[in-house]
C-alpha positions in Angstrom: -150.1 -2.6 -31.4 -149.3 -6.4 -33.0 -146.7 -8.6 -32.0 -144.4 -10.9 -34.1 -142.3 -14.1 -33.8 -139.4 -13.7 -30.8 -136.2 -11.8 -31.4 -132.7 -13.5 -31.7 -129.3 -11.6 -30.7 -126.8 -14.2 -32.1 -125.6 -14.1 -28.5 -122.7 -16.7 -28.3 -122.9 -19.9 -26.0 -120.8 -21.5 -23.7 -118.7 -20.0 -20.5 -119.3 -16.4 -20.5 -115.7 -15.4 -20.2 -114.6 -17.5 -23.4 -118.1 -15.9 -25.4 -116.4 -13.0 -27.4 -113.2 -14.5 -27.7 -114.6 -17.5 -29.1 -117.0 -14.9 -31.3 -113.8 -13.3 -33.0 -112.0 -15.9 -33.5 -115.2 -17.2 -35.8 -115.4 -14.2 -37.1 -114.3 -13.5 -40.7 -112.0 -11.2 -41.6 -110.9 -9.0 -44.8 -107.2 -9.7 -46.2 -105.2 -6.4 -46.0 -105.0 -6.5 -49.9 -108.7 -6.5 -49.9 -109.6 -3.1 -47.5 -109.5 -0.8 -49.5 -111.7 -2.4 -52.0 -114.1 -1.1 -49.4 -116.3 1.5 -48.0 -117.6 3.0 -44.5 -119.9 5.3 -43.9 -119.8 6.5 -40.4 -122.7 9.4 -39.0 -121.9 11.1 -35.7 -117.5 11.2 -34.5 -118.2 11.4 -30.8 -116.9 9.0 -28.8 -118.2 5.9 -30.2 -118.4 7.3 -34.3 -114.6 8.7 -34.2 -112.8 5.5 -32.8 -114.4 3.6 -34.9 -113.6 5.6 -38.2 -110.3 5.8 -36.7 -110.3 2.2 -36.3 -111.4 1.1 -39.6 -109.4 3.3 -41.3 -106.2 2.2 -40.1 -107.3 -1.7 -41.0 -107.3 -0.4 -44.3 -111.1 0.3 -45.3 -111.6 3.7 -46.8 -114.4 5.9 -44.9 -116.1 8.6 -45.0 -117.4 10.7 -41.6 -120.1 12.8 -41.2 -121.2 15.0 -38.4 -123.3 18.1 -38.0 -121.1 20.4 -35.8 -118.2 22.5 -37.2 -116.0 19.7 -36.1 -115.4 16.2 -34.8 -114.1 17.7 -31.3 -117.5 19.6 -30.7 -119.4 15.9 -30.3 -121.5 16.0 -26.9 -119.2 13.5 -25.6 -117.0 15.8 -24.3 -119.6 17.1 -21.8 -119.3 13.8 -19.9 -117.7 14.6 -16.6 -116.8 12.2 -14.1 -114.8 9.3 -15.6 -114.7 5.8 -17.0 -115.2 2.7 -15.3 -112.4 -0.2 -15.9 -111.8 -3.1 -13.7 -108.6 -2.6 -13.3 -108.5 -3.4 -9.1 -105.6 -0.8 -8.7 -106.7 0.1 -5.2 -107.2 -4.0 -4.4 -110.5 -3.4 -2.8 -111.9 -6.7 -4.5 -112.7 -5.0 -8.0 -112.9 -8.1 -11.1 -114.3 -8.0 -14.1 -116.7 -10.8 -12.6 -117.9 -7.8 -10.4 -117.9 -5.1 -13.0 -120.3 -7.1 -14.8 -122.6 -7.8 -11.6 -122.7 -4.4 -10.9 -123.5 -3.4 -14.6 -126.4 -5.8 -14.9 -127.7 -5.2 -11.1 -127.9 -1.9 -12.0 -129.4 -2.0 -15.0 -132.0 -3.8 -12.6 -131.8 -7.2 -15.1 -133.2 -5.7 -18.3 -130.2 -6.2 -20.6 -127.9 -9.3 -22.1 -125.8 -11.2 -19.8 -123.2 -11.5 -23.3 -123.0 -8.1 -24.1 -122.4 -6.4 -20.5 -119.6 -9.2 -19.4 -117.7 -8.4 -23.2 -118.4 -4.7 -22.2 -116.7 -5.4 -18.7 -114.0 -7.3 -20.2 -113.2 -4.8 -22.8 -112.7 -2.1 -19.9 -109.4 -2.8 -19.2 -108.2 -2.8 -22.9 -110.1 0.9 -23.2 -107.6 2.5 -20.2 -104.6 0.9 -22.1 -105.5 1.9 -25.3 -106.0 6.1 -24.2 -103.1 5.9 -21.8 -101.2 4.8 -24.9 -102.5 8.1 -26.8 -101.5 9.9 -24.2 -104.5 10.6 -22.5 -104.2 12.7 -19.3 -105.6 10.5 -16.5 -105.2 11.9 -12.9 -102.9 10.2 -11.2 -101.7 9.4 -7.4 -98.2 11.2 -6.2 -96.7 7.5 -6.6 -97.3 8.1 -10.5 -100.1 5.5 -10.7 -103.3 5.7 -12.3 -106.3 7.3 -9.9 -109.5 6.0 -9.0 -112.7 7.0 -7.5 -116.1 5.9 -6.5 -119.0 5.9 -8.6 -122.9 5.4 -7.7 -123.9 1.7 -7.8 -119.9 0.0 -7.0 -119.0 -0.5 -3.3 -115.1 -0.7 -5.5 -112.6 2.4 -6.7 -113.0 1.6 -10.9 -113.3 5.1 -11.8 -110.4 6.6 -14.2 -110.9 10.7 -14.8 -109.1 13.7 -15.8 -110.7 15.9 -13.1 -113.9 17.2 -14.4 -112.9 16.8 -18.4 -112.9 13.3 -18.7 -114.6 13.3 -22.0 -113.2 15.8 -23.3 -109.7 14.2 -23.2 -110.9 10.9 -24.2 -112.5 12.4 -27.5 -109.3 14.5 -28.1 -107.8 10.9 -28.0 -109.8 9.4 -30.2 -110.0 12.7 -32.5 -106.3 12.9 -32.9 -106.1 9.3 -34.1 -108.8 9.9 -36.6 -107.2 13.2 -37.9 -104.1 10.9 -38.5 -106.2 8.7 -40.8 -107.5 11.8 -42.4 -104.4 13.1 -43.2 -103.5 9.4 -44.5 -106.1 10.2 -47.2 -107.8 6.9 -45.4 -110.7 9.0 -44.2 -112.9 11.7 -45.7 -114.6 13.6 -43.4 -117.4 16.3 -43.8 -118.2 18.6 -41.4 -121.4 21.0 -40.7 -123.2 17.8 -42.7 -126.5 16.3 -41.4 -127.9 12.7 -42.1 -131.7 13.1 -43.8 -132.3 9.6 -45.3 -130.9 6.1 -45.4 -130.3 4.5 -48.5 -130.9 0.9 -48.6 -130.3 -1.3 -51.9 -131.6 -4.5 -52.4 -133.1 -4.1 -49.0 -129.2 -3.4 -47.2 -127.6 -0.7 -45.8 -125.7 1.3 -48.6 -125.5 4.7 -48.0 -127.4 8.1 -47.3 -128.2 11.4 -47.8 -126.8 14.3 -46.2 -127.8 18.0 -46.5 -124.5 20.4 -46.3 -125.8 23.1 -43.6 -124.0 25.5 -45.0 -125.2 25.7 -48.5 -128.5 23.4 -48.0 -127.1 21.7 -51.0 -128.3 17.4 -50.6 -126.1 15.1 -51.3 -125.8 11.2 -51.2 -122.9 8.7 -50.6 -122.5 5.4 -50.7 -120.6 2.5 -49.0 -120.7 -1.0 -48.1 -122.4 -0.5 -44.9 -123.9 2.3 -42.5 -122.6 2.7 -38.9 -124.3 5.2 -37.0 -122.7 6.4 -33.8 -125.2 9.6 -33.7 -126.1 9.1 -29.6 -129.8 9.5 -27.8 -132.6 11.4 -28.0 -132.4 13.2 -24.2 -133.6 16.0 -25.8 -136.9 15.1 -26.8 -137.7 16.5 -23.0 -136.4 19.5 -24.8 -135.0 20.6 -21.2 -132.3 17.8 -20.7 -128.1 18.4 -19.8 -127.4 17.3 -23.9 -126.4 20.0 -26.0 -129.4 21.7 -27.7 -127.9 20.3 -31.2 -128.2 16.5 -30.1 -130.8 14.5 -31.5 -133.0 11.9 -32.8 -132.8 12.3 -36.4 -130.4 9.6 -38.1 -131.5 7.1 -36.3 -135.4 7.7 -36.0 -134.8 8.1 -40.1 -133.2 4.6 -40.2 -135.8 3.0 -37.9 -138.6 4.6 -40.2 -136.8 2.5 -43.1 -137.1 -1.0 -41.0 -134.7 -0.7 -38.4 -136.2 -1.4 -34.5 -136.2 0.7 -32.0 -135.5 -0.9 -28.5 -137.2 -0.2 -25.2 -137.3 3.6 -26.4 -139.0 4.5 -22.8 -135.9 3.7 -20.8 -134.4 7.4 -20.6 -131.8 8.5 -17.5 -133.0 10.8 -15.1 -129.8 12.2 -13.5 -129.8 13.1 -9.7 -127.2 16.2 -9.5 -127.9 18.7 -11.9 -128.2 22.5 -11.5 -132.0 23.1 -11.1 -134.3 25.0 -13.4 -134.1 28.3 -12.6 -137.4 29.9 -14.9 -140.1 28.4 -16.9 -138.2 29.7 -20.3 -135.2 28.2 -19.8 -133.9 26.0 -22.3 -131.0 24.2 -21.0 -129.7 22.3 -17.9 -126.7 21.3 -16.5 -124.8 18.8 -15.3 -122.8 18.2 -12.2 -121.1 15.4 -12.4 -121.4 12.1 -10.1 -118.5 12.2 -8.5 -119.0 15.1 -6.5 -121.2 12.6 -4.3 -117.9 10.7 -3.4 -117.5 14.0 -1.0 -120.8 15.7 -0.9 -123.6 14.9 1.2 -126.9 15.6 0.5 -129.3 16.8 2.1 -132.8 18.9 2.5 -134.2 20.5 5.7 -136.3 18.3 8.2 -138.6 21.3 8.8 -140.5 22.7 5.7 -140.6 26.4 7.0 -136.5 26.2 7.2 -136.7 25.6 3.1 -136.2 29.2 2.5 -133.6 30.1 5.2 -129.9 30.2 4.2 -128.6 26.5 4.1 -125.5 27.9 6.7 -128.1 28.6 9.6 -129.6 25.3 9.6 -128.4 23.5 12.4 -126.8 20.2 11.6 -129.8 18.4 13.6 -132.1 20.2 11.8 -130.9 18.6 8.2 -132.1 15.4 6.7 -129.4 13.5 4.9 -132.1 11.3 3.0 -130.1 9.2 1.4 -127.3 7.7 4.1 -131.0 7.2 6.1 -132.5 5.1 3.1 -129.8 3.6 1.7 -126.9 3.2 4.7 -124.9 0.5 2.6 -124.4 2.6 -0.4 -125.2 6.2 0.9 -124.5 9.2 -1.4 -123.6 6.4 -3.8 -126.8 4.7 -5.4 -127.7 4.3 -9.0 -129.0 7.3 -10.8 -132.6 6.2 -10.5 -132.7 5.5 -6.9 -131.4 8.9 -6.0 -133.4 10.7 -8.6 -136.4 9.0 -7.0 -135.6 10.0 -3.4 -135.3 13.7 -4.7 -138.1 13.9 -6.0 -139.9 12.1 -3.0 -138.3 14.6 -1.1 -139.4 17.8 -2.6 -143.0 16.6 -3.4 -143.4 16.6 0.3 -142.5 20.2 0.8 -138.7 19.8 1.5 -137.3 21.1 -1.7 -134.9 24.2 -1.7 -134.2 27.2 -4.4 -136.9 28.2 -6.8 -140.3 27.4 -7.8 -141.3 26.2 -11.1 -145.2 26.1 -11.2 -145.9 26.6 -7.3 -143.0 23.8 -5.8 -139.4 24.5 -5.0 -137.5 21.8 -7.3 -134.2 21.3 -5.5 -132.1 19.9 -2.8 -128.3 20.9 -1.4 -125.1 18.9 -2.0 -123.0 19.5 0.7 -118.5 19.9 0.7 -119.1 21.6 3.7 -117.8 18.2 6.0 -115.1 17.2 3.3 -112.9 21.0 2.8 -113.5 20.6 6.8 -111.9 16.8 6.7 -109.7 16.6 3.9 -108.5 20.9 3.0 -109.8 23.3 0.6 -106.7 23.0 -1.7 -107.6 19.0 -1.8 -111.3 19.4 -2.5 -110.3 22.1 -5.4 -108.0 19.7 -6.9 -110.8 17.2 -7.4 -113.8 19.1 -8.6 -112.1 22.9 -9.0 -113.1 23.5 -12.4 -116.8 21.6 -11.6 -117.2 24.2 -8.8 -116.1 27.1 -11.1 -119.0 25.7 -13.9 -121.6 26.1 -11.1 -120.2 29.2 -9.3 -120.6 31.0 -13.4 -124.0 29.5 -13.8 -125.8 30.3 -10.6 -123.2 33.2 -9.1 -123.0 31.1 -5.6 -120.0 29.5 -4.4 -120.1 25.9 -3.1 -116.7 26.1 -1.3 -118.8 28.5 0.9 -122.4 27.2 1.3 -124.4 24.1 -0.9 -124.8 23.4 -4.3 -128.7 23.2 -5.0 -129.1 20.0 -7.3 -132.3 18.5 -9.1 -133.0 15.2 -11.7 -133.2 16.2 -15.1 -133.0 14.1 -18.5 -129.5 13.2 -19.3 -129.2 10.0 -21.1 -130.9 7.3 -23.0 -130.4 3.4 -22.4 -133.2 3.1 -25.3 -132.0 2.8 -29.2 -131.7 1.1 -32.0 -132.1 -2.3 -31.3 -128.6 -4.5 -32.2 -127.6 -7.4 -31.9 -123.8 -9.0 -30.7 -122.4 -7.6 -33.6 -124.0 -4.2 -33.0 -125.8 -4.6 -36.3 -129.6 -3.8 -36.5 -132.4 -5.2 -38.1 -131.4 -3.5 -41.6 -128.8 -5.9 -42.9 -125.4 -3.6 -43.2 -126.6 -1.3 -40.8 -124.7 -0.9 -37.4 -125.5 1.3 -34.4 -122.7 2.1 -31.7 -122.5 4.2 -28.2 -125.9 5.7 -27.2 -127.5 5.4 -30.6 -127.6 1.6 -29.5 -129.5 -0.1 -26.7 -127.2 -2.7 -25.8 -125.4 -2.9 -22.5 -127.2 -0.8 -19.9 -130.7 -2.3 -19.5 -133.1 -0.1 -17.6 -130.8 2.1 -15.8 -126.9 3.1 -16.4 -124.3 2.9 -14.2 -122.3 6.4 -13.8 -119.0 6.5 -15.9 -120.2 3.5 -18.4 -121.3 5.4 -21.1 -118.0 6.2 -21.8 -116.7 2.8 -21.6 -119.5 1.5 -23.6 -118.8 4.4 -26.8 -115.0 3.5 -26.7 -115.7 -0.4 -26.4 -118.2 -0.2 -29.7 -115.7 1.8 -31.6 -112.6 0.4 -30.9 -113.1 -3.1 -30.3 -115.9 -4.2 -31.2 -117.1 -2.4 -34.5 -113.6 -3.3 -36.1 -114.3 -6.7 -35.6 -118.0 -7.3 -36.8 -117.9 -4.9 -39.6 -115.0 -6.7 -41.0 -117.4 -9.8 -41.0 -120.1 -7.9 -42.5 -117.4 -7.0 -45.2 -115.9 -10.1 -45.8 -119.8 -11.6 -47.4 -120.2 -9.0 -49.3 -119.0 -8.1 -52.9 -118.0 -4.5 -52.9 -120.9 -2.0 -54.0 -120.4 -0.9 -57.9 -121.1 3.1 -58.4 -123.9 3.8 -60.8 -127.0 5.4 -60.6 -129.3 3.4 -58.5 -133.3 4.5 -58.4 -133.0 4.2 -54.5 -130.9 7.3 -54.5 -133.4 9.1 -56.4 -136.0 8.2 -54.1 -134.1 9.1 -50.8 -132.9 12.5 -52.6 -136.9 13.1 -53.6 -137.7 12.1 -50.2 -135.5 14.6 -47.9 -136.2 17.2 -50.7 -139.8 17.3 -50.6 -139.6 16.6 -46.6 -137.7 19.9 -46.6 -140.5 21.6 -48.3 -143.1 20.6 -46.6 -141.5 21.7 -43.4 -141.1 25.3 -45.2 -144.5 25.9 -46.3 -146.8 24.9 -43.6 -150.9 26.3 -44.5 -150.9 28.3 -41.8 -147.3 29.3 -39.9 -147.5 30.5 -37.1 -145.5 29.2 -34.1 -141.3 28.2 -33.6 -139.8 25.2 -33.3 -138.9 25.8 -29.8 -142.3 26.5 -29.2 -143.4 22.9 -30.1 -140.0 21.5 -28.5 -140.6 22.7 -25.1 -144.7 21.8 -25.0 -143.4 18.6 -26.1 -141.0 18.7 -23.6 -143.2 19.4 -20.8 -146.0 16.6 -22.0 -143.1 14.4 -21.8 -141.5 15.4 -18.7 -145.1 15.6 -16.7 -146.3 12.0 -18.3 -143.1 9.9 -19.4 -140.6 11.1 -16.7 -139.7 10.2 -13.1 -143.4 8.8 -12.6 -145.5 7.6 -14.7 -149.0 6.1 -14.6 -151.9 4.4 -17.2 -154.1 7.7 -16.9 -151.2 9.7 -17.9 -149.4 8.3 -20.4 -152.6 8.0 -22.4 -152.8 11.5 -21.8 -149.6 12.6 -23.3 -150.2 9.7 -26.2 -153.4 12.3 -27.0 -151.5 15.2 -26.3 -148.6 14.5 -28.6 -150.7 13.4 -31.5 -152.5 16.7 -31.2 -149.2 18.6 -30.9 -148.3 17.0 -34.0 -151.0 17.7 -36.0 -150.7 21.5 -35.0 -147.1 20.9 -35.6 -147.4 20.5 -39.6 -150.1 23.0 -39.9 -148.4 25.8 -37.8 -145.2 25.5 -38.1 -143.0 28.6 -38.8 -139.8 28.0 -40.9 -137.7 31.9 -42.1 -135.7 32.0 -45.0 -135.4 28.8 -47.5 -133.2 25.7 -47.8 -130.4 27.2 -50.0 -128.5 28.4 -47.1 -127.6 28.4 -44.0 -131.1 27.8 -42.2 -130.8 26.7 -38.3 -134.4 27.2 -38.0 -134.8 24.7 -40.4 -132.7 22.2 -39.0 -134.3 22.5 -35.4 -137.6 22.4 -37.3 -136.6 19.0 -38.8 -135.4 17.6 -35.3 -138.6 18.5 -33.7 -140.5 17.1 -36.1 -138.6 13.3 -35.4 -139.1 14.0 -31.4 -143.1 14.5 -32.3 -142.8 10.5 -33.2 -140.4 9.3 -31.2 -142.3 11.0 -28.0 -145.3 9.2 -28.7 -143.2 5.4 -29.6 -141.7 6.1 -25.9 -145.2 6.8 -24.1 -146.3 3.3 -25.9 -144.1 2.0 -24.4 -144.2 3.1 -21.1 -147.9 2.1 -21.4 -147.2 -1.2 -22.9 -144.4 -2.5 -20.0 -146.9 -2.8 -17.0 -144.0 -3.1 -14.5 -141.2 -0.9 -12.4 -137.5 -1.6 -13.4 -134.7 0.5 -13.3 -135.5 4.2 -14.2 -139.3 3.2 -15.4 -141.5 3.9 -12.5 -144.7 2.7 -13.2 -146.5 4.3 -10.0 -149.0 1.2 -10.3 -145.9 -0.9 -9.4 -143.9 0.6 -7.0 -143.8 -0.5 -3.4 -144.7 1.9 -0.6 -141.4 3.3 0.3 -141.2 4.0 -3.5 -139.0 1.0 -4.8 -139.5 -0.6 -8.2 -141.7 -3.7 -8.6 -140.3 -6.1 -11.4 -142.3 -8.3 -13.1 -139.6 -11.1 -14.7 -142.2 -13.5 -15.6 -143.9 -11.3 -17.7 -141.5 -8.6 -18.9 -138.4 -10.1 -18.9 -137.6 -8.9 -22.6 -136.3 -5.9 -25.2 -139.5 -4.3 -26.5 -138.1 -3.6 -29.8 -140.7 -1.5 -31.9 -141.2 -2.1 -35.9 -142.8 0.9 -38.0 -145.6 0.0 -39.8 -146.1 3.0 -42.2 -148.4 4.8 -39.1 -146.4 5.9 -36.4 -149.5 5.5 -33.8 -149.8 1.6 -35.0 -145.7 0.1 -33.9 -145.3 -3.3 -34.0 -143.8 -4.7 -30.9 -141.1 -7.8 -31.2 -139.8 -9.0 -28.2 -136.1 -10.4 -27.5 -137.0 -12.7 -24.3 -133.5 -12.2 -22.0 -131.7 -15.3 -20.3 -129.7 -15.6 -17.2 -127.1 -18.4 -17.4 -125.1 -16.8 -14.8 -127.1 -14.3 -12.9 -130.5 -15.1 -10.8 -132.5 -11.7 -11.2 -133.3 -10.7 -7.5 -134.1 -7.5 -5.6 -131.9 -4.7 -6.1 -131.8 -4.0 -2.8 -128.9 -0.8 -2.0 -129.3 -0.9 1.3 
């Protein structure tokens, strides 16, 4: 592990609330004449990928989409539950963009750029305005006016939703405005179509190669520049609340061809999900965040009353663990914090539901108080169809006794490294929404991943590409040997992932030991001894990996073994570029609990003198030699202190 000469973001200077507009207005720009001299490749149309195609295509540019599922509106992003943040003040509780950004960078527990979060809180407003105006349906108060709720980390009412399909509506926003560019002829999209390679030219960013799933056929396309909006890699823990589709591949591929990946151990551990149920299962749930503006939680004071009914447990018996620790903020701390707690409280004996290798993995959340308080029919009309997700999933009903909740995986704040202009180290190649690092530090705030996919696409992207665009002379057709080379590349990858020497095992079998390694070693705790450990491990896994792998049928066709079989093979690296650097950052921040730094009541322990910076990894040509480059972080405006919730 070397290290090189200090990163540099291009952050702007001067007051922090004139920084981006200052930025765009020295921005370049494309004459209207000119756009459609020019072309976009965008990878991934969640979120983030489809308002920016959307975006670019109505300036003008002609671009091409590409995702993997059978269509745009099947993205992950519509999974995302609880709402968006905006600093709109509409209850006038003291909400500002001022304390939008506080909040953002407190709770990213000071590991991120003081520039990028305050554009990302100023932008907030715009994003409400912008899918009101395509008719997105926000809930709304009987006066007709926009609602608002809590979410973990604000003491403030920011949060816009549309019940429990927040995401869902927002990507039908963003879908219906790219469909209308598609039917413009401004945008060609391809469906059931995954990245394999990057093709750079002259050392930029000009295309790639894609493998249609249905007929296995390879293909490459070029453009002026590469935006990849293909979000994280939560399912390198193979169990995680993602959809088993999502993962790693474009943008490990691009970082393999130069581009850095940024503080790749940062992964979100989210408090309230639907606990494992069996040691074969392969996917988790979420519950969204906001149910904590009305659940309590709680676990049994008393070990032996862990397997009684939850209802026969007196009320004096019950240990609300989190309104004890954390009275301030209650129910209502970061992600990490209460994830923390959880698992504080089940590792000594107070965990609820079933066991997964010997310990009961699971605590209640509690309506019990609130349908008591506020009415049945009012409860229902917040979280009804959240309550009828878990009711089908576990056959228990939490109108009648308490949802049992659990951490898992179910977000990244690690990425491609970017810098303001969302552009990575590859010249012409720009990362948005999760794929990127950017905004969230070391821990996310609930409801900002959201804000940050719609502020990269619409907003920001538009902007920066169109200064990319405006130095460059647009790419000439022909038959370049870096095509070749990328075509011969994901061709003879493809084989090699056919014919293993000795086939023996699944995919899924390497995913979930990966997985586990992962989850025991790189999780909620982590420690020297073991994250050397799973460094060993996963090099062994890997090894076995390529020798035993066990691929059916060929690449002419419709193969999904294949394609898991080429996923799993990227989460092999990348698991072992995020226990580096777990090892490497010798501190606690944030959702990287370093048990070696952690004070005895189980806080984090920063260490700003010495790891006040991105680690933003380089590939060498050996993935077990990276080459760390740090991006040292400033604060002009805010003094890094304690994140105390209490």
């Amino acid at each position: 592990m070397t290290e090189e000469q200090p990163l540099d973001s291009f952050s702007p200077k001067g007051p922090l609330e004139q920084r981006w507009t200052q930025h765009k207005y020295n921005l370049r720009v494309v004459s209207p004449a000119n756009r459609k001299r020019y072309r976009v490749i965008v990878v991934g149309t969640g979120l983030a990928g489809a308002s920016a195609a959307a975006s670019l295509a109505e300036m003008g540019y002609q671009v091409k989409t590409f995702c993997f599922q059978d269509s745009p509106r099947r993205a992950h992003s519509i999974a995302a539950q609880g709402g968006i943040n905006a600093a709109k003040n509409y209850h006038n509780d003291g909400d500002s963009v001022w304390r939008l950004f506080y909040d953002m960078i407190k709770g990213g527990d000071f590991r991120s750029r003081e520039s990028n979060v305050f554009r990302l809180a100023e932008l907030s407003t715009s994003i409400i305005d912008q899918a009101v105006a395509q008719g997105v349906p926000f809930a709304r108060e009987y006066s007709g006016y926009l609602a608002n709720r809590s979410f973990g980390g604000a003491q403030v009412s920011r949060t816009f939703y549309a019940r429990g399909q927040t995401g869902q509506q927002l990507l039908l926003g963003a879908y219906q405005a790219m469909s209308r560019q598609v039917a413009e002829g401004h945008i060609e999209h391809f469906s059931r179509s995954e990245m394999q390679d990057l093709i750079k030219i002259d050392g930029k960013a000009k295309g790639i190669v894609v493998r249609d799933l249905l007929t296995g056929e390879l293909r490459s396309h070029l453009a002026d520049c590469v935006v990849l909006c293909t979000g994280g890699y939560s399912n390198a823990f193979y169990l995680s609340t993602n959809a088993k589709g999502c993962n790693t591949s474009a943008i490990w591929r691009a970082h393999k061809h130069g581009a850095l990946f940024a503080n790749p151990c940062f992964t979100q551990i989210h408090p309230t999900c639907i606990p494992q149920h069996g040691e074969l299962q392969s996917k988790l749930t979420l519950m969204s965040e906001s149910l904590r503006n009305d659940g309590r939680i709680w676990a049994p004071k008393n070990p032996a009353d862990c397997g009684r009914d939850p209802r026969d447990i007196m009320e004096q018996d019950r240990d609300y663990f989190l309104e004890r620790m954390y009275p301030a903020f209650g129910n209502l701390v970061p992600r990490d914090i209460a994830s923390r707690a959880v698992k504080h409280i089940c590792d000594e004996g107070h965990g609820v539901g079933y066991e997964i290798n010997g310990q009961k993995l699971g605590v209640y959340l509690d309506f019990a108080n609130a349908i008591k308080e506020q009415g049945a029919d009012v409860i229902n009309e917040k979280y009804g169809n959240l309550f009828d997700m878990y009711q089908r999933i576990t056959s228990e009903d939490p109108t009648q006794q308490p949802m049992r909740i659990y951490p898992a995986v179910h977000y990244t704040m690690g990425g491609l490294w970017v810098d303001y202009n969302l552009m990575t180290s590859v010249d012409g190649l720009f990362a948005g929404g999760e794929a990127n690092f950017s905004d969230h530090g070391a821990n996310r705030l609930g409801a900002s991943a959201l804000m940050q996919g719609l502020a990269d696409g619409y907003f920001i992207l538009p902007a920066t590409v169109s200064d990319y665009l405006a130095r460059q002379t647009p790419l000439v057709d022909k038959d370049y040997p870096e095509i070749k080379q990328a075509l011969q590349y994901s061709q003879s990858r493809l084989h090699r992932l056919l014919n293993a020497p000795e086939p023996t095992h699944t995919p899924d079998h390497f995913h979930r030991r990966l997985g586990k390694i992962l989850w025991d070693h790189c999780g909620m705790a982590r420690n020297e001894f073991a994250l050397k450990q799973a460094i060993e491990e996963i090099q062994q896994l890997r090894e076995q990996f390529w020798l035993e792998i066990k691929v059916s049928g060929n690449d002419k066709q419709l193969n999904q073994t294949l394609e898991r079989a080429g996923r799993v093979a990227d989460f092999m690296e990348l698991g072992e570029l995020m226990c580096i650097d777990a090892l490497s950052r010798e501190e606690s921040c944030g959702c990287h609990a370093r048990v070696e730094h952690l004070t005895a009541n189980g806080e984090v322990q920063r260490r700003d003198n010495d790891f006040g910076f991105v680690s933003a990894w380089q590939f060498t040509g050996d993935v077990v030699q990276p080459k760390l480059v740090k991006e040292p972080l400033h604060f002009d405006f805010v003094s890094p202190g304690i994140r105390n919730y209490q």
